[in-house]
Each structure stands twice: as structure tokens, then as C-alpha cells.
C-alpha positions as CSV (number, residue, x, y, z in Angstrom):
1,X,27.0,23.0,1.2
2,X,25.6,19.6,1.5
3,X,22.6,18.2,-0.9
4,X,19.6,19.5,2.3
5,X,20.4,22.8,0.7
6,X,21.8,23.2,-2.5
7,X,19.3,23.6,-5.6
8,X,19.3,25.7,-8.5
9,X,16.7,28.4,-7.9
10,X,19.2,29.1,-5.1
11,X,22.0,29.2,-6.9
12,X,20.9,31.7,-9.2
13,X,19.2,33.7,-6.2
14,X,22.5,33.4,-4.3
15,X,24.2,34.1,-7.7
16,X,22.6,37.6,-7.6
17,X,24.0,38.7,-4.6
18,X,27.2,38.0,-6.1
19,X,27.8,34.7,-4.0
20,X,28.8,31.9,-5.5
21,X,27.9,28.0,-3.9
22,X,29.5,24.4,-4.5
23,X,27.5,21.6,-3.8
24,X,25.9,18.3,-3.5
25,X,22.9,17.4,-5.4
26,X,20.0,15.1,-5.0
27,X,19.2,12.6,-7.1
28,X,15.6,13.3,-7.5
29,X,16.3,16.7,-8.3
30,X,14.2,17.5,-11.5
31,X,17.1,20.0,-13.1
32,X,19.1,17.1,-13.1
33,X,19.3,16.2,-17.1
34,X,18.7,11.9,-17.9
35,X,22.6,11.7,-19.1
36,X,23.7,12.5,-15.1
37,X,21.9,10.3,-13.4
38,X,23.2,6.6,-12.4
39,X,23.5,4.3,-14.9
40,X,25.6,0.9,-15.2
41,X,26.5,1.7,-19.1
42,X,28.6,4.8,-17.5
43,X,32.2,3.6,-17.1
44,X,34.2,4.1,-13.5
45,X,35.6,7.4,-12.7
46,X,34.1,8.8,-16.1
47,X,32.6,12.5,-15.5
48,X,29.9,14.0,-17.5
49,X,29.8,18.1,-17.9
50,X,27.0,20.7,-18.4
51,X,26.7,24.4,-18.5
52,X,24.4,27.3,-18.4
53,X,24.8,30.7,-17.5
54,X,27.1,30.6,-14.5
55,X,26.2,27.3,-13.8
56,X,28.3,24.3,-13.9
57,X,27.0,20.9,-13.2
58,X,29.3,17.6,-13.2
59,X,28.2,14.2,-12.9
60,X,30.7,12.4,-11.2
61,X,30.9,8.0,-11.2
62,X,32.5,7.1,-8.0
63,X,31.5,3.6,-7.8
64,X,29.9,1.1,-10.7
65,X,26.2,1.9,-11.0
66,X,26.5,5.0,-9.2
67,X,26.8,8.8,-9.8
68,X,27.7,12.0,-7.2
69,X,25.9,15.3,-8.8
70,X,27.1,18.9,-7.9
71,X,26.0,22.3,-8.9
72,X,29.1,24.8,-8.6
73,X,28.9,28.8,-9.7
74,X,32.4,29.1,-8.6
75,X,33.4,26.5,-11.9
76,X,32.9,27.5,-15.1
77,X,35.2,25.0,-17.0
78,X,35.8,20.6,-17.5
79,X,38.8,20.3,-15.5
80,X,39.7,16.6,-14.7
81,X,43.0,16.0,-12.5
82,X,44.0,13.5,-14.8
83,X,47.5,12.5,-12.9
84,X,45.4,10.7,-10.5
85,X,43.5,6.9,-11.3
86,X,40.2,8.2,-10.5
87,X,40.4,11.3,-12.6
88,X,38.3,13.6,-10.3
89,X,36.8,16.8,-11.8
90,X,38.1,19.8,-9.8
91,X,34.7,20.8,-8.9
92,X,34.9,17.6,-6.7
93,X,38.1,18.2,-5.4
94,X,37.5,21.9,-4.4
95,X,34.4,20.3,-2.7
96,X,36.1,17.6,-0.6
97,X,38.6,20.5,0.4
98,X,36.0,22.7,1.6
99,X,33.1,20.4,2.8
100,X,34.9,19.5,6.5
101,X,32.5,21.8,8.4
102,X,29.2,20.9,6.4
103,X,30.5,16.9,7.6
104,X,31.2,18.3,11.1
105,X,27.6,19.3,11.4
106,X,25.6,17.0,10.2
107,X,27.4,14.4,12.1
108,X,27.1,16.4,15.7
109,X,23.4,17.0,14.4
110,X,22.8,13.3,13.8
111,X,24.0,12.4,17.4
112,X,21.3,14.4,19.2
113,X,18.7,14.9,16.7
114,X,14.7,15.9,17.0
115,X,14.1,14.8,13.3
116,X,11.3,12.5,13.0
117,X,9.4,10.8,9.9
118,X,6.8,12.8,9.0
119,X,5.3,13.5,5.3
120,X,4.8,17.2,6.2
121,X,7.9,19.3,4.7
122,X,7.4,22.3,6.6
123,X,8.5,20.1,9.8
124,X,11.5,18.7,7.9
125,X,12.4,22.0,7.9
126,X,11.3,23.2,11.4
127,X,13.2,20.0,12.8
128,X,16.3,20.8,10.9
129,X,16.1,24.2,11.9
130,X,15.8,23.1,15.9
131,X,18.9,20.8,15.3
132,X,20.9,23.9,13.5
133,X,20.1,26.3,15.7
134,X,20.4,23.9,19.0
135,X,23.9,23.0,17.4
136,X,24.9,26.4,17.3
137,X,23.9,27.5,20.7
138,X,26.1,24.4,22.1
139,X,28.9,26.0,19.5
140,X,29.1,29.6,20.9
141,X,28.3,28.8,24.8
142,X,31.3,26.0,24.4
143,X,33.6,28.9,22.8
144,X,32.9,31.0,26.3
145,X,33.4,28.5,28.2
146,X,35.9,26.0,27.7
147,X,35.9,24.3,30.7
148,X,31.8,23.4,30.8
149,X,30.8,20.0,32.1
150,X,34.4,19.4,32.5
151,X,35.5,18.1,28.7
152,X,33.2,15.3,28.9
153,X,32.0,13.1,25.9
154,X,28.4,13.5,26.9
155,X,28.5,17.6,27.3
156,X,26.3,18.2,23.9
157,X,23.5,16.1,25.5
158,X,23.4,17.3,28.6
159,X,23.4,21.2,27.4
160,X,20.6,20.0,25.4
161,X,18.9,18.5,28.2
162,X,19.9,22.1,30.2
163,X,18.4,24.1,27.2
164,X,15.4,22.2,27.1
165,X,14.6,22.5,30.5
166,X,15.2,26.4,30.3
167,X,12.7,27.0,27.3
168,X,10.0,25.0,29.1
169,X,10.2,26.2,32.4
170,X,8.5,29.8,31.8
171,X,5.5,27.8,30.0
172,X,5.3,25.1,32.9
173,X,5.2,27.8,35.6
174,X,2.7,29.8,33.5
175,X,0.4,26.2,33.5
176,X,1.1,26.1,37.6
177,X,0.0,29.1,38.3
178,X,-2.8,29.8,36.2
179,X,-4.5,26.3,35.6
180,X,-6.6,24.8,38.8
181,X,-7.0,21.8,37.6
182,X,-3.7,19.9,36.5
183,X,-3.4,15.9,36.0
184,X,-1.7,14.5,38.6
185,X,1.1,12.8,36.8
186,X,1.7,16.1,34.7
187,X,2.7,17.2,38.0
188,X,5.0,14.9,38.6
189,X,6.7,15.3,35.4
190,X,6.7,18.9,36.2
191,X,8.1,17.8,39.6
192,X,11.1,15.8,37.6
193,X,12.3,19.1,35.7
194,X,12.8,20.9,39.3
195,X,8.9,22.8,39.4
196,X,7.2,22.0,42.7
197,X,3.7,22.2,43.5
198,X,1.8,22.2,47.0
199,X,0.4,18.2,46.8
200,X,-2.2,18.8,49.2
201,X,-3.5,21.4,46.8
202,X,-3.0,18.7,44.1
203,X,-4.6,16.2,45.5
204,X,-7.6,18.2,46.5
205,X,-7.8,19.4,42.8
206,X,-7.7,15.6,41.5
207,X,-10.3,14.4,44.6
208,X,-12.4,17.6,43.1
209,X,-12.1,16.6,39.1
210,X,-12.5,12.5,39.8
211,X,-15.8,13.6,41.5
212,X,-16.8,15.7,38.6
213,X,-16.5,12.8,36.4
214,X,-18.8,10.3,38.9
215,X,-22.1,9.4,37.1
216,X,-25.1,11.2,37.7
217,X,-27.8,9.1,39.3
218,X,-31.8,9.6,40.5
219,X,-32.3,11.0,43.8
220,X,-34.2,7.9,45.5
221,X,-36.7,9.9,47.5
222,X,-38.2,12.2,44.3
223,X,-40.9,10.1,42.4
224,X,-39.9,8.2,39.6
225,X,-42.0,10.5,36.9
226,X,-39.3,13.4,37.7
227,X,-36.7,11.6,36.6
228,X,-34.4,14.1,38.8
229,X,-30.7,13.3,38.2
230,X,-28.4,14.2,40.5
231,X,-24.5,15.1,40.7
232,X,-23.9,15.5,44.3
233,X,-23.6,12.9,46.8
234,X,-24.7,13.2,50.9
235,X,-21.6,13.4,53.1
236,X,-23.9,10.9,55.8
237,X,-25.1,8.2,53.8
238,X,-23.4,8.7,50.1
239,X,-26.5,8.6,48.3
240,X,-27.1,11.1,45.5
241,X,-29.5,13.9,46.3
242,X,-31.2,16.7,43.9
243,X,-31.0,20.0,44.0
244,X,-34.3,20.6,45.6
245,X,-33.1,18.2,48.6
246,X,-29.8,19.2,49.4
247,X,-29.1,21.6,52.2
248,X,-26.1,23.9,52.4
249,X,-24.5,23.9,55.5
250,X,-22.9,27.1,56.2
251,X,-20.3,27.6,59.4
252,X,-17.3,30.0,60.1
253,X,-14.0,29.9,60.7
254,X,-13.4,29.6,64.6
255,X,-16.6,27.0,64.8
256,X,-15.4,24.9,62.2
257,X,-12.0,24.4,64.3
């Protein structure tokens, strides 16, 4: 695993379920000890050792002024494959073996990727976990069918796009049908992603909501000393008119056509 994961309160929780992990870490890990971290006075291609319990950690320097850390419970030993100029531990080696489908996924995860900066780490997590999980689903749908979107470069994307739209859709249809009053360029949005809406409707609802947000004024004809505000307007003459003023008009069906 890459260093998202590894740690060592895993491996020892992992370690008792008799599964072993190699690793990447951190640098800002705090089990790392002082002597592993990067330092110029280490020489190039020097490794540095330590043990407990189960645990092996190496400190690795692949370039000058710089240091690769990894936690192994596999290792248990300071092997060095000293026929070789860079003299690489074999915890390394076992690692760059293994690591091609931990490099595989993080670099499809990187191409479409929800992560964002945030200083909350439960959404590092939940973003990681939408990219992981969005990854896989694009893995085993591929696997059934070969042939999707016809082999082309862009077919991770646009499942995404697909996937998106399909989670959504049972929310936006839920807003639709139980909502009266929607905005009218969430409707359009929601027009975009293939949900139509009756735009007579629409517009009657946004005629209905701009009218509810018109300033209340004084009904002219009440005396000043009232001070009778009023939020409906005379279909004649426009002019606001109180409760006490206003007359309902009612009418049926055949008369009113």
C-alpha cells in the first residue's frame, strides 16, 4: 500500500489477523524515529534499519537530502542487494515489485478526482472514499462489458458523468414532485440532466414567489393613523389594498370561459 494508508497502529491491527503489509510512509509520521528522517549528513543510497516486534522499518536515501520510509511485517531482517550501485534494501525492492496496482489507482483516481482542499479530515477521507469506490465501479462495469463507449480515451469520465446523473436523478425527481416552489434556473439545470418540468407551471410558481417578495405598502384610502400595510395589489389599478378593502371575486368554471 501507498503512504494514504499505511501506519503503525494498522500494522499491528492488521498484524493480528495474521496479515502482513509493505509500505510507504509519511514523513510527518510521529513513529518515525529523528535518525530516518531526511538529512544532508546521510550519504547517497545509505539505508538505515529498525526493529520491533514484527516490525521492520527502513529508511531509504534515494536522492541527496532526501529519505523514502517504509513499514513492512512481511521483513524481519537488513538485507541490502549489494550487487547493484544503489544498494537497495529488499524491503524496497519487494515494494517496487508489488506496488503496480497501488500506482495504477492513484493515477486513474487523480484523472477524475472529487478531492478538494479542505482542513476537515473526515472529508479527506469521504472524498477518497467517493474516488475509490467510483474507481471501482468503472473497474467491474468495464470487466462486463468490454466493448462500453467503444474503447475510447474519455470512457472513465463519461461513466462518471453517467453515474452521477443516476444517483441524482431519484433526489431531483423527489424535489419535482414534492416542492411547489422551485427556482427557475434549478429547473433548468434539472432540465440539462434529462428531468422535464411543465414551464407554464414554472413560471406561474416564479410569477407567484416574485410577488411574495414585492414590498408591502399603505392602502391609500385607510387613514394615515392605521398605518394598514398591505400585501396584495388591485388587478384594475395596481394599487395596494388592505384586507378590510379587498373583495373576493368568486366565479365557476363554464363562466370563467
Amino acid at each position: 500500500m501507498d503512504n494514504f494508508f499505511t501506519s503503525v497502529p494498522l500494522a499491528e491491527k492488521l498484524l493480528k489477523n495474521n496479515l502482513t503489509i509493505v509500505g510507504t510512509l509519511r514523513q510527518n509520521k510521529p513513529d518515525i524515529p529523528s535518525i530516518m528522517k531526511p538529512s544532508k549528513s546521510r550519504e547517497l543510497h545509505s539505508s538505515e534499519f529498525g526493529f520491533h516486534g514484527n516490525m521492520t522499518m527502513v529508511s531509504y536515501v534515494q536522492k541527496k537530502g532526501k529519505a523514502v520510509v517504509l513499514l513492512s511485517t512481511m521483513h524481519d531482517d537488513k538485507a541490502v542487494d549489494n550487487s547493484s550501485q544503489k544498494k537497495k534494501p529488499e524491503v524496497i525492492q519487494y515494494y517496487n515489485k508489488m506496488k503496480g496496482g497501488v500506482d495504477t489507482m492513484d493515477q486513474m483516481v487523480s484523472n477524475y478526482t472529487c478531492l478538494r482542499r479542505t482542513r476537515r479530515w473526515p472529508m479527506v477521507l469521504w472524498y477518497n472514499m467517493l474516488d475509490v469506490a467510483t474507481l471501482n465501479a468503472y473497474t467491474n462495469f468495464s470487466a462486463q462489458h468490454p466493448d462500453y463507449m467503444g474503447g475510447a480515451s474519455n470512457a472513465q469520465r463519461l461513466f462518471i458523468k453517467e453515474l452521477g446523473k443516476e444517483l441524482v436523478m431519484p433526489h431531483m425527481k423527489r424535489l419535482m414532485e414534492g416542492t411547489t416552489k422551485i427556482q427557475k434556473h434549478i429547473i433548468e439545470t434539472m432540465g440539462r440532466c434529462g428531468l422535464k418540468k411543465d414551464m407554464a407551471t414554472t413560471q406561474l410558481q416564479e410569477d407567484i414567489r416574485q410577488e411574495g417578495q414585492r414590498k408591502r405598502k399603505r392602502y391609500a384610502i385607510c387613514p394615515v393613523s392605521k398605518d394598514r400595510k398591505a400585501s396584495s395589489w388591485c388587478s384594475q389599478c395596481t394599487r395596494p389594498v388592505c384586507k378590510e378593502h379587498k373583495k373576493l371575486v368568486i366565479i365557476c368554471e363554464a363562466c370563467k370561459n
